[in-house]
VEXPA-267407 format. One record per residue (C-alpha): x, y, z. Coordinates in steps of 0.1 Angstrom, whole numbers, padded with zeros to 4 digits, always signed. Example, Ala and Ser with C-alpha at 12.3 -4.5 7.8 and 13.67 -1.06 7.14 Angstrom:
BEGIN
+0123-0045+0078 +0137-0011+0071 
# end
This chain:
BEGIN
+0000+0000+0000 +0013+0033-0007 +0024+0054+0022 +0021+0082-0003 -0012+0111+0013 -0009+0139-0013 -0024+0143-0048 -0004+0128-0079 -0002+0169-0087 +0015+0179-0057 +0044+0153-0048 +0072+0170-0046 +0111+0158-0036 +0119+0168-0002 +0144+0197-0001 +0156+0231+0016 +0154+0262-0007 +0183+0264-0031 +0191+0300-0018 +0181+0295+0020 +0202+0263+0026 +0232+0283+0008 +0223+0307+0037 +0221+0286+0063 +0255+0266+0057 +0275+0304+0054 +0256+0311+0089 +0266+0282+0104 +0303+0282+0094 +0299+0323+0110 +0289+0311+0144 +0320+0283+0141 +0348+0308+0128 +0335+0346+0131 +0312+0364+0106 +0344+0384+0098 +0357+0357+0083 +0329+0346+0061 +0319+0355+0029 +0277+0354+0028 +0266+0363-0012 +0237+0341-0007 +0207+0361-0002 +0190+0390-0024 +0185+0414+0001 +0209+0448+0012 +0232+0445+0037 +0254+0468+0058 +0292+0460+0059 +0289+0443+0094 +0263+0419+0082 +0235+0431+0098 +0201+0439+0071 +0200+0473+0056 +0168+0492+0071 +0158+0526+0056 +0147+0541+0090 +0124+0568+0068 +0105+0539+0058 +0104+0522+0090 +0095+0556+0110 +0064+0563+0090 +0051+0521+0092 +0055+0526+0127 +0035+0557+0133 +0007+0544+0115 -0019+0544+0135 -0030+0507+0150 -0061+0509+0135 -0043+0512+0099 -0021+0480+0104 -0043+0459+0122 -0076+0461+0097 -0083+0442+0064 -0073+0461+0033 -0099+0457+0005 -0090+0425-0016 -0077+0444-0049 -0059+0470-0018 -0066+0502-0006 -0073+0525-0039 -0049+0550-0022 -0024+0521-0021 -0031+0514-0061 -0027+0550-0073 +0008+0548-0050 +0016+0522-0073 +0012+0534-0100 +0034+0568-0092 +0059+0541-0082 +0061+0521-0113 +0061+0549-0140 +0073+0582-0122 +0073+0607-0153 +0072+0581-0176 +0036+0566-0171 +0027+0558-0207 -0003+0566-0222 -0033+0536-0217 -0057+0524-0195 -0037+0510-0163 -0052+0491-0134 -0035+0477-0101 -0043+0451-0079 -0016+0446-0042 +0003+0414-0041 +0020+0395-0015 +0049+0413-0033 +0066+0400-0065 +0054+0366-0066 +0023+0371-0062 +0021+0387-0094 +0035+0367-0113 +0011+0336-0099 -0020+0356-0111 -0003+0361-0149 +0003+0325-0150 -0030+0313-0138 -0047+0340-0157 -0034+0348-0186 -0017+0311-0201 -0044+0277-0205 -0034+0245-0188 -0004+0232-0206 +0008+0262-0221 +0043+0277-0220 +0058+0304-0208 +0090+0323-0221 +0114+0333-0201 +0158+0341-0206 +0178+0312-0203 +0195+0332-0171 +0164+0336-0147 +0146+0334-0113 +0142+0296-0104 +0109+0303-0089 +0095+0311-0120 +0097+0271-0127 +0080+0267-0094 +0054+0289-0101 +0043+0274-0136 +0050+0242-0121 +0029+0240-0097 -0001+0257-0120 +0000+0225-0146 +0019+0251-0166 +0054+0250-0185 +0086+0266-0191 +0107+0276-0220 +0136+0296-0226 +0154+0317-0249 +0195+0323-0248 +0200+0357-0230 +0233+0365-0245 +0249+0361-0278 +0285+0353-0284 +0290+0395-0285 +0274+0393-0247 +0249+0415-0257 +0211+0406-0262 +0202+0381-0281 +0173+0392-0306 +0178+0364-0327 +0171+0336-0301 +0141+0358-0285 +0123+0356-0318 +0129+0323-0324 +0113+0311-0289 +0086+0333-0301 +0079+0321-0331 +0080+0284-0320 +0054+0288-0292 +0029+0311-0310 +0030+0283-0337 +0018+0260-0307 -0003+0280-0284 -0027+0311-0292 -0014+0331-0264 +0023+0338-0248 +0030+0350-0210 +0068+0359-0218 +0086+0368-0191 +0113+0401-0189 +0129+0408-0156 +0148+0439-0163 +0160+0461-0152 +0186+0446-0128 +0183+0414-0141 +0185+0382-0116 +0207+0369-0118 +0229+0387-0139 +0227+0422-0133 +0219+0430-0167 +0195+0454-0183 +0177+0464-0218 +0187+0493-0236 +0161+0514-0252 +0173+0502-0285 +0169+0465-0278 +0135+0474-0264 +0124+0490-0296 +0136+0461-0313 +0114+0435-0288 +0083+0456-0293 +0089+0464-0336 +0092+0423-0335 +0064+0419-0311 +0039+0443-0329 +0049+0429-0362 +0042+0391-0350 +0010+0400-0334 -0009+0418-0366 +0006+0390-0390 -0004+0358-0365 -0035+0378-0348 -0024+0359-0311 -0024+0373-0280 +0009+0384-0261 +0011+0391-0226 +0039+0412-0219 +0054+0407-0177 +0078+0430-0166 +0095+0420-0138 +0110+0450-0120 +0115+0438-0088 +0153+0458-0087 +0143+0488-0106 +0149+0513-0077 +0187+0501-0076 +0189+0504-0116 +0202+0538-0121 +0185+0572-0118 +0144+0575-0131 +0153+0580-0167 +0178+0552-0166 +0156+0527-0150 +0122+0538-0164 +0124+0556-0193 +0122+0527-0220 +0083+0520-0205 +0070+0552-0229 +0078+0530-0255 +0046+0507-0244 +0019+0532-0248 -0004+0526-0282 -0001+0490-0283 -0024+0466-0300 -0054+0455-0279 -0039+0422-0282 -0006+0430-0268 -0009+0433-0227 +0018+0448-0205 +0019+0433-0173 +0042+0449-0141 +0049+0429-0116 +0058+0457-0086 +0074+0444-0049 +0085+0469-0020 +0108+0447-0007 +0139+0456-0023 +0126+0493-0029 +0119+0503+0008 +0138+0474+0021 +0103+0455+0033 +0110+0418+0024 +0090+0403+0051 +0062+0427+0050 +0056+0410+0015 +0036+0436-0004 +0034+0446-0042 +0009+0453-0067 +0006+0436-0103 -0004+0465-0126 -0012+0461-0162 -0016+0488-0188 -0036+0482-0223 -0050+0504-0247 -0085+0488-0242 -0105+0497-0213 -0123+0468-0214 -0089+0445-0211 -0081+0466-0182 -0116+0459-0166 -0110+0425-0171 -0074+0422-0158 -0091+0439-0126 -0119+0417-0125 -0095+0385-0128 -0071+0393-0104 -0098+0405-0077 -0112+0369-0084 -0078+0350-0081 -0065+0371-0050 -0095+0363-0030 -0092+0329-0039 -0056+0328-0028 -0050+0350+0001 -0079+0367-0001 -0065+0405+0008 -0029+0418+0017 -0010+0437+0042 -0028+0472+0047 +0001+0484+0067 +0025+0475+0035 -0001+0496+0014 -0009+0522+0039 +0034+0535+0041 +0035+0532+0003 +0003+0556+0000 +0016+0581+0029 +0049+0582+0017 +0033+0592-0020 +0009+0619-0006 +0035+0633+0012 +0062+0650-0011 +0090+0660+0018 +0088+0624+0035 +0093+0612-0002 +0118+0631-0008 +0134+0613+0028 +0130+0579+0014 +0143+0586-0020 +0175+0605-0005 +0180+0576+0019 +0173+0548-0009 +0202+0566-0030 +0226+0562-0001 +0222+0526-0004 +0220+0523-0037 +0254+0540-0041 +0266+0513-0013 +0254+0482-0039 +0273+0506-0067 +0306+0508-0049 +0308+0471-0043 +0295+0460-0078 +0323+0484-0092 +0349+0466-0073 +0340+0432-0081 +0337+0441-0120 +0368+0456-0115 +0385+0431-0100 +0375+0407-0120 +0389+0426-0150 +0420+0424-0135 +0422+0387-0132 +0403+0374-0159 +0374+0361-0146 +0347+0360-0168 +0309+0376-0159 +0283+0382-0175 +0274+0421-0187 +0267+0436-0150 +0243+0472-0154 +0233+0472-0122 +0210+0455-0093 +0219+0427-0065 +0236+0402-0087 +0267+0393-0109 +0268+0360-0121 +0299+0342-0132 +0296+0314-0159 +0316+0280-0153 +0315+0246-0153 +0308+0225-0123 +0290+0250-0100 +0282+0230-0074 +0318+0217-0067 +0333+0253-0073 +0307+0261-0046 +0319+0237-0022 +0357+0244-0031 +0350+0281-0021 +0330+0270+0009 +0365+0259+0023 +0376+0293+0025 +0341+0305+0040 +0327+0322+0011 +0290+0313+0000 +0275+0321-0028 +0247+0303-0050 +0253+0279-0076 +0231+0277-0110 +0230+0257-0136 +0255+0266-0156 +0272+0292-0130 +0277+0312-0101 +0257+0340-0089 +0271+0367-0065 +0253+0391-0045 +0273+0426-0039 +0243+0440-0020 +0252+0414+0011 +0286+0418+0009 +0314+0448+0019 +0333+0464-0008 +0368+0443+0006 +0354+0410+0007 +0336+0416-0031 +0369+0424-0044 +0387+0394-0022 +0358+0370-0031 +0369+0372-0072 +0404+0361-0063 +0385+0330-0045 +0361+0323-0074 +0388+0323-0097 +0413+0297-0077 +0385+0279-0070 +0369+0274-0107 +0407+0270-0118 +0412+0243-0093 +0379+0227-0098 +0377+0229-0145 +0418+0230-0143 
# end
């Protein structure tokens, strides 16, 4: 007799958390030989120099003079409209293009992106994503009798790689009568890489070109989880004017989290925002999403969604936030600059780094370059095909000591 309980669906191997067992193992070896003598690139969230999590006490002032009543009550299941509009300023800034946008809060990033693969793909279908991406995307579609598919990120220049995106493109429209693809830029994880406007424009020429010849549906998700560490506003948002006058059959999705922005990662809120140039496909997106969230968690965090809407209405305490996010931001700058840098000087090989939490170093054999640099007490997390490193947890000395590792290490390990 089977001793198996759950449904066929849901057995699942038994394992830690790729990321959080990397975590756990660099803690460990910290309480045996010192934190000062480890090395912990494991997690994607900001650190100060000493270890200890980055807190933007702006942000944390303002949640905690909220009053009880604003923390402690429901929020409405789509979130508090003043928390939507909040968003919204968030997402675009000045460069909200034109359309008909709608928002609905999250249990931050992932949230949004369940609802876009539950809503917007059939049973089956595929969704694209880069070759270089989030593991939990696999989860997600995974776990919603969905699929995933890739495209290569990089050509043999290192720069993007059109040719393969259209390919992918082509090849699932010619299976499936709608595509969720997948874009997590800018501040790509894991690579740290971004779109220029010019590749941009040539992602939407292609898209808008497929779309009137095929007449299929694309759903456009924009994963921005890092876009307040990607540069200054024009840097880091201007390409999104390029999305106003779509098709109707061409949906922009934008998956939006606080957690990296105002350094909230356990509050877990965000808001999945969509912009069309139908009304009626924004109506629906709103109706969907209401649907699914109740269904799911039903509503979110209103003290999450109360800060974001105070700190919006309030211009001076905005201007706080924003001054105290740049000090960090130029922290995660300084280190990535001296682990690029270093890494120039000794040859190791990364991939294009424009900014965010992550560089990641391709190589062979990860997982036992990983446990060769695990014997000098630096963690990182291996992929499939490499090695990603996370500045924002680690001091400006140990980024630029931790190349000389990687590279004995992968040396030792590929010869």
């Amino acid at each position: 007799m089977s001793t198996t309980m759950v449904a066929p669906h849901s057995k699942r191997p038994i394992a830690d958390d790729k990321v959080f067992a990397a975590n756990k193992k660099a803690q460990e070896a910290a309480k045996k030989v010192g934190a000062e003598q480890v090395i912990n690139s494991t997690l994607g969230a900001l650190m100060e120099d000493d270890g200890s999590l980055s807190v933007m006490q702006s942000v944390m002032k303002t949640f905690k003079d909220l009053p009880d009543a604003e923390i402690a009550a429901y929020a409405p299941i789509a979130g508090l409209p003043d928390f939507q509009q909040a968003a919204e300023k968030a997402v675009f800034d000045e460069y909200r293009p034109a359309g008909h946008v709608r928002a609905v809060a999250t249990p931050g990033g992932s949230g949004g992106i369940r609802h876009a693969v539950w809503n917007y793909m059939e049973a089956g279908d595929t969704m694209l994503t880069a070759d270089w991406y989030w593991a939990p995307y696999k989860t997600i579609t995974e776990e919603h009798g969905r699929k995933l598919d890739t495209f290569q990120l990089f050509d043999e220049n290192k720069a993007f790689n059109l040719p393969s995106f259209k390919e992918k493109v082509e090849e699932l429209l010619g299976k499936q009568e709608r595509l969720l693809i997948m874009m997590n830029t800018p501040a790509h994880n894991p690579t740290g890489y971004s779109l220029t406007e010019e590749e941009w424009k040539e992602v939407l020429d292609y898209l808008k070109e497929k779309q009137a010849k095929d007449q299929k549906k694309i759903i456009l998700y924009l994963d921005i989880a890092y876009i307040d560490f990607a540069g200054d506003m024009k840097t880091s948002r201007g390409f999104m004017k390029q999305f106003e006058n779509l098709p109707e059959s061409i949906l922009v999705l934008v998956g939006y989290s606080m957690s990296k922005a105002f350094t909230f990662y356990g509050l877990r809120c965000g808001a999945l925002l969509c912009l069309s140039s139908s009304e009626e496909i924004a109506d629906e997106f709103m109706a969907a999403g209401t649907f699914s969230s109740r269904a799911c968690w039903s509503n979110g965090t209103r003290g999450a969604q109360k800060l974001l809407a105070k700190v919006y209405s309030d211009e001076s305490l905005l201007k706080k936030v924003n001054e105290e996010r740049d000090s960090f931001k130029k922290l995660l700058e300084t280190r990535a600059h001296a682990f690029v840098e270093e890494a120039e000087m000794v040859g190791l090989e990364i991939f294009p780094y424009r900014a965010g939490f992550f560089i990641t170093i391709p190589c062979e054999n990860p997982d036992k370059v990983a446990d060769e640099l695990a014997k000098n007490h630096l963690f990182l997390l291996p992929l499939g095909r490499g090695l990603r490193f996370a500045p924002c947890a680690v001091s400006e000395a140990k980024c630029r000591k931790s190349v000389r590792f990687i590279k004995e290490a992968m040396d030792k390990v590929n010869g």
